[in-house]
C-alpha positions in Angstrom: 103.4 104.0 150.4 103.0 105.6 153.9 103.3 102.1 155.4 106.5 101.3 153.3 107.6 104.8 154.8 106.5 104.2 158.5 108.7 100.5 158.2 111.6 101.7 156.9 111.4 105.0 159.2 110.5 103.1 162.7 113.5 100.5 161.2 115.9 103.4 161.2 115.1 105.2 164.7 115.6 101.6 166.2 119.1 101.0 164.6 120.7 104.4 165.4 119.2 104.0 169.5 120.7 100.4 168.7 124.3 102.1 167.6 123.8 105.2 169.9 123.4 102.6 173.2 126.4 100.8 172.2 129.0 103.7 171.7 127.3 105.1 175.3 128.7 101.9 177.1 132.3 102.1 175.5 134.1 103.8 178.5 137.0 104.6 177.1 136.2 106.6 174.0 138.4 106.8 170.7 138.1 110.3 169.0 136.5 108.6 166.0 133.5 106.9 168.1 133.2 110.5 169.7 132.3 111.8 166.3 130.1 108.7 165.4 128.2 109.0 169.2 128.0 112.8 167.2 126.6 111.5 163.7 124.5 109.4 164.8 122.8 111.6 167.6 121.7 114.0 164.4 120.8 111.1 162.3 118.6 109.9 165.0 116.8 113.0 165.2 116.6 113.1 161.4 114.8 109.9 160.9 112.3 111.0 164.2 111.9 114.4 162.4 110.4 112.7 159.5 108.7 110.1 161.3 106.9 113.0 163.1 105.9 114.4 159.7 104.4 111.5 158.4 102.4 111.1 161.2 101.5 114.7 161.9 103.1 115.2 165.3 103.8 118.4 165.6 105.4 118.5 169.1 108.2 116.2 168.1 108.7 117.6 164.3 109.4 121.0 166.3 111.3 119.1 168.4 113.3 117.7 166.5 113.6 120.7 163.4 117.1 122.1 164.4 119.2 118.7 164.6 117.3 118.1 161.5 117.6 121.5 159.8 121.5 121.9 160.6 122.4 117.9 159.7 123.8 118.4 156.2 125.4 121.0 156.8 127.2 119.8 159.9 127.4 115.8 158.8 129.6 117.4 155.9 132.6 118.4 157.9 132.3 116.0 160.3 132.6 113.1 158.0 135.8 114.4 156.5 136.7 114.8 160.2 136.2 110.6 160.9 137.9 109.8 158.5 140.6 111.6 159.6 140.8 110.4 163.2 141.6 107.3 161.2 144.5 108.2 160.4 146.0 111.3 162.0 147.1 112.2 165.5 144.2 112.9 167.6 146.0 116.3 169.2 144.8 119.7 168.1 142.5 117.4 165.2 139.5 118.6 166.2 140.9 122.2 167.1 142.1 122.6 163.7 138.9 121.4 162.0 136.6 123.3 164.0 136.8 126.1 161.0 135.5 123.7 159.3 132.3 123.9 161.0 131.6 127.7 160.7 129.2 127.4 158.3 127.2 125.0 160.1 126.9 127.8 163.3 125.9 130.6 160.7 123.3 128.8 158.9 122.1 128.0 162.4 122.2 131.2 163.9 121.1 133.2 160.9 118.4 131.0 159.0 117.3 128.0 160.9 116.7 129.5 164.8 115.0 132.5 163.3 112.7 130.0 161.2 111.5 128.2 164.6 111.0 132.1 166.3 108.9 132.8 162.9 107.0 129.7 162.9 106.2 130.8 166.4 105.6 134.1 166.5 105.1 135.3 162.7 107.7 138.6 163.2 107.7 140.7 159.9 111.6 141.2 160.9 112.1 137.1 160.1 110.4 137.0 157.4 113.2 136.6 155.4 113.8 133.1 156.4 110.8 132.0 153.8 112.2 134.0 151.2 113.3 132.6 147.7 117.0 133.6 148.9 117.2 131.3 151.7 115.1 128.3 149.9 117.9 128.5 147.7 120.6 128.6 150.2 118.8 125.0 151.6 118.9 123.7 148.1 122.5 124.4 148.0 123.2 122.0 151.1 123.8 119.5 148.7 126.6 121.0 146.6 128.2 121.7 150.4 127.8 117.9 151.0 129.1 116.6 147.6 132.2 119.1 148.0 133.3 117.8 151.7 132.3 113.7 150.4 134.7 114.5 147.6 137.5 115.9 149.9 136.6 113.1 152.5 137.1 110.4 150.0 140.2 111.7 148.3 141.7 111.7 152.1 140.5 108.4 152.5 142.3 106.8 148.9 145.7 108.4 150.1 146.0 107.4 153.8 144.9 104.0 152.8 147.2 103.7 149.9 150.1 104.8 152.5 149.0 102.2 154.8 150.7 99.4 152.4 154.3 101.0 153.7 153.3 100.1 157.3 151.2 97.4 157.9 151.4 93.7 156.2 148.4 92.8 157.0 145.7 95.2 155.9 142.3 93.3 157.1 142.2 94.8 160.6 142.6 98.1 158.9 140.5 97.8 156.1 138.9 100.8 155.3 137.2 100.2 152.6 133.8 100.1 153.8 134.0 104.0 154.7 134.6 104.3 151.0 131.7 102.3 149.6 130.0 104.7 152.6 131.2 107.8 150.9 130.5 106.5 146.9 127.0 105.8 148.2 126.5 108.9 149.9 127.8 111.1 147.0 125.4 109.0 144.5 122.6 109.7 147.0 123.4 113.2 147.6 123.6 113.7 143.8 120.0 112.1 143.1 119.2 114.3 145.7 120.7 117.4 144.7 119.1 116.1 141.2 115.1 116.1 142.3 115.9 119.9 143.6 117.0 120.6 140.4 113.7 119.0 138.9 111.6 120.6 141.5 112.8 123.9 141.3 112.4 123.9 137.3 109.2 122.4 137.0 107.5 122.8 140.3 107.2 120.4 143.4 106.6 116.7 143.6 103.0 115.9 144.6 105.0 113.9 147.6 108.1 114.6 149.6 111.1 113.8 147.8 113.3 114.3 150.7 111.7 110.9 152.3 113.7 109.1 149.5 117.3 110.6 150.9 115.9 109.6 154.3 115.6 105.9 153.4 118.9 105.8 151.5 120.5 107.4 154.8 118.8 104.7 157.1 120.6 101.8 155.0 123.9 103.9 155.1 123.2 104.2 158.9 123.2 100.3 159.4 126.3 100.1 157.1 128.1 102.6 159.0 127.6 101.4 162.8 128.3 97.7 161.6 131.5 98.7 161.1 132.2 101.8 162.6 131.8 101.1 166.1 134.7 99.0 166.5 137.0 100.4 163.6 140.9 100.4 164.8 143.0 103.4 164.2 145.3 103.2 161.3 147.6 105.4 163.0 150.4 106.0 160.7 154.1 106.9 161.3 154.8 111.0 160.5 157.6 110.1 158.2 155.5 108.9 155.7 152.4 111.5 155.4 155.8 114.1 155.5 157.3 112.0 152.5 153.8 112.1 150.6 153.7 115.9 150.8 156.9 116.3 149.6 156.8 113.5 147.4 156.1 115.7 144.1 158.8 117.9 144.6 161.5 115.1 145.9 160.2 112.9 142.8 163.3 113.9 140.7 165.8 113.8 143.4 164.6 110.3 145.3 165.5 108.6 141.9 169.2 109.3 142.0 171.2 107.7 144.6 174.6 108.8 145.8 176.8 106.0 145.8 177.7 106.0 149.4 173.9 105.5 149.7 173.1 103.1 147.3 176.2 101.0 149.6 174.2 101.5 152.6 171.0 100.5 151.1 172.9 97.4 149.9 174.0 96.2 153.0 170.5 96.8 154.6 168.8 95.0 151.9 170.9 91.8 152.3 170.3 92.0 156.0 167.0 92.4 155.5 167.0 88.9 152.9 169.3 87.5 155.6 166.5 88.0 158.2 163.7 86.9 155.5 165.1 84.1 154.8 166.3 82.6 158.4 163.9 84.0 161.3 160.3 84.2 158.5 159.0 87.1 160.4 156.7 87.4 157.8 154.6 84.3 159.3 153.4 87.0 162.3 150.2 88.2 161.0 150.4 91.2 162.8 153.8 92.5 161.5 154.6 96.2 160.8 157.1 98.1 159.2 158.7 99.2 162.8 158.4 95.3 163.8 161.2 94.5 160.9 162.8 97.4 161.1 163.5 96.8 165.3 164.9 93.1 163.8 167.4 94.2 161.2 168.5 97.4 163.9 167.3 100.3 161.6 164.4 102.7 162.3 161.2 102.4 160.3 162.0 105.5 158.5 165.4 104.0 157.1 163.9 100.7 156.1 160.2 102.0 154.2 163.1 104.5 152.2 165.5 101.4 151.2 162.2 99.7 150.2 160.9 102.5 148.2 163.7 104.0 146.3 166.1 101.1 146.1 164.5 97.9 146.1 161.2 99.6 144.4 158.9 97.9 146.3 156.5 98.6 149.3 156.9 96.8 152.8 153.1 95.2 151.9 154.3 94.2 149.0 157.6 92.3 149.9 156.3 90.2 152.9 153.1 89.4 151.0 155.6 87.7 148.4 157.5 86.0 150.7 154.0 84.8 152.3 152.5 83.9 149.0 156.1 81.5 148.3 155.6 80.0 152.1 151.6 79.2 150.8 153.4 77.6 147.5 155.7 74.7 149.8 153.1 73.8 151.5 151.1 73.3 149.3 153.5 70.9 147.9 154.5 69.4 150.9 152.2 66.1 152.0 152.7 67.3 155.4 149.8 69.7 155.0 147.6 67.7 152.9 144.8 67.6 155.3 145.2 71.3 155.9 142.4 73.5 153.5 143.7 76.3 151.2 143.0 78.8 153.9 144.5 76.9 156.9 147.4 76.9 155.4 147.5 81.0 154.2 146.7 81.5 158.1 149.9 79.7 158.8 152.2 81.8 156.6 150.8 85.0 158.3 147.4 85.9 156.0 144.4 87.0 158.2 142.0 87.1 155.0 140.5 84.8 152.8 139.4 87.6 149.9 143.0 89.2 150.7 144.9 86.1 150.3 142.8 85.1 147.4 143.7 88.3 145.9 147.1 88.2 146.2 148.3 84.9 145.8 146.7 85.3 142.1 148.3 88.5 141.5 151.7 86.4 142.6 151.2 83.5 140.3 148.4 84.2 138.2 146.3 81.3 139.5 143.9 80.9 142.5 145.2 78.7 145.2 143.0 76.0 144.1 143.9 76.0 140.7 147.6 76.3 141.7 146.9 73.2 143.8 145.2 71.6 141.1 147.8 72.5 138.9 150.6 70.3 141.0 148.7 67.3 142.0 
């Protein structure tokens, strides 16, 4: 078992210096990799904390006993604040969220400093930090952590669902890694939180249950830095995280158009068609809201609202059907016959095999091969 332990352990120092050295030599420093070159400083200390305590070295377990006492308790917050440099302006983000990490600077200050003084010195007056109180504080890390994963992914869900009225093209800004991240962090947390629970009913495990969360976090660790590292920012326009907070109390009013509205929404949707239909912006990959709005001369704002309330449809939505008719002719045209199923979704503007897979069949209710199949 302590071999298994030592493997996996020596495995997980190696990947976060791996991670840590590779967001050292980016020079120029999103606020998101700031945070990670954060995370993974504490994780790294976590998985040589308990590396130290399987091996009994007592110099580094001390050395390494604050990063690894506070990391809960300070990963929590700082999670929910990644995600958020995903998506938000990075001025006055981490200014507002430094609240946030109050209780991270208390339990440090209060319970785990005095503990290293105590270990030290054995003062009467610090005592307390080996009292039943404060092992029940430490239990109750977890609840912290599930609470702020929760928060973190409900943050995540509605930036990401908002991100279909900007971008056409959602594989650059994928984020749905981060959430199988955060499912498997709240199912490990709560298996966690769970063999507390058992230990503190029915006494404690003959071995260390905490190495289990250790090993779980080392596999999360490798997830994470794959693709964290070099995650783009899904920065999205102001107009529509406004629109999403005031969406529940607009929700009556947006569906009632004025008639001198519902004209000018009429004549932008035909020169939006017009413009569909002639220039096929929808074959740039890369398009945006603000690109198609900058070729029909509207804003961004204008256009995603037309989409929305008049035409009921989202900007994703609308280009991946005209993309999903352009994959359709030429399919059927003996022009592309030597061209695969994927070639020819790259030529009408898809940058994703699973993604244009996806949709096509949600289109047509056949995979592209059995829609090619289908017309041979």
């Amino acid at each position: 078992m302590n071999l298994i332990l030592d493997f996996f352990l020596v495995t997980g120092v190696v990947i976060n210096a791996i991670i840590l050295v590779q967001l050292l030599r980016i020079k120029k420093k999103a606020l998101s990799q700031k945070i990670l070159l954060i995370l993974f400083s504490l994780l790294f200390c976590v998985a040589l904390y308990f590396y130290a305590l399987l091996h009994n070295i007592t110099w580094l377990a001390k050395l390494c006993f604050l990063p690894n006492d506070v990391t809960i308790i300070t990963l929590a917050p700082l999670l929910l604040l990644y995600v958020k440099s995903l998506f938000l302006e990075e001025k006055s983000l981490v200014k507002n969220h430094l609240k946030h990490f109050t209780p991270a600077v208390l339990f440090a200050l209060s319970i785990t400093i005095p503990t290293i003084i105590f270990n030290s010195y054995h003062s009467n007056a610090l005592a307390y930090t080996h009292s039943n109180i404060v092992r029940f504080i430490i239990r109750t890390e977890n609840i912290y952590f599930l609470l702020y994963l929760t928060i973190s992914l409900r943050f995540l869900l509605k930036h990401q669902k908002l991100s279909k009225y900007e971008y056409s093209n959602l594989t650059k800004y994928d984020l749905n890694w981060i959430k199988v991240m955060l499912i498997s962090a709240l199912s490990i947390i709560g298996l966690d939180l769970a063999l507390k629970v058992y230990e503190s009913i029915l006494g404690d495990f003959s071995w260390n249950a905490d190495f289990l969360s250790v090993l779980a976090m080392i596999i999360l660790v490798s997830y994470l830095g794959f693709y964290g590292i070099n995650q783009s920012k899904v920065l999205l326009p102001s107009f529509l995280l406004q629109n999403d907070t005031k969406s529940k109390s607009n929700k009556a009013e947006n569906k009632i158009l004025s008639a001198e509205k519902k004209q000018e929404f009429e004549h932008l949707k035909h020169k939006l068609i017009s413009t569909l239909n002639t220039n096929h912006p929808y074959l740039d990959e890369d398009l945006t809201l603000g690109k198609l709005a900058q070729q029909i001369s509207t804003t961004d704002k204008t256009l995603s609202t037309m989409l929305n309330q008049y035409m009921k449809t989202t900007f994703y939505d609308l280009i991946n059907t005209y993309r999903v008719e352009a994959v359709k002719k030429k399919i059927k045209s003996d022009h592309y016959n030597n061209y695969n199923l994927f070639g020819i979704a790259c030529e009408c503007g898809f940058k994703s095999r699973t993604s244009f897979n996806r949709i096509f069949k949600k289109e047509t209710g056949l995979s592209p091969s059995e829609f090619k199949n289908s017309k041979s």
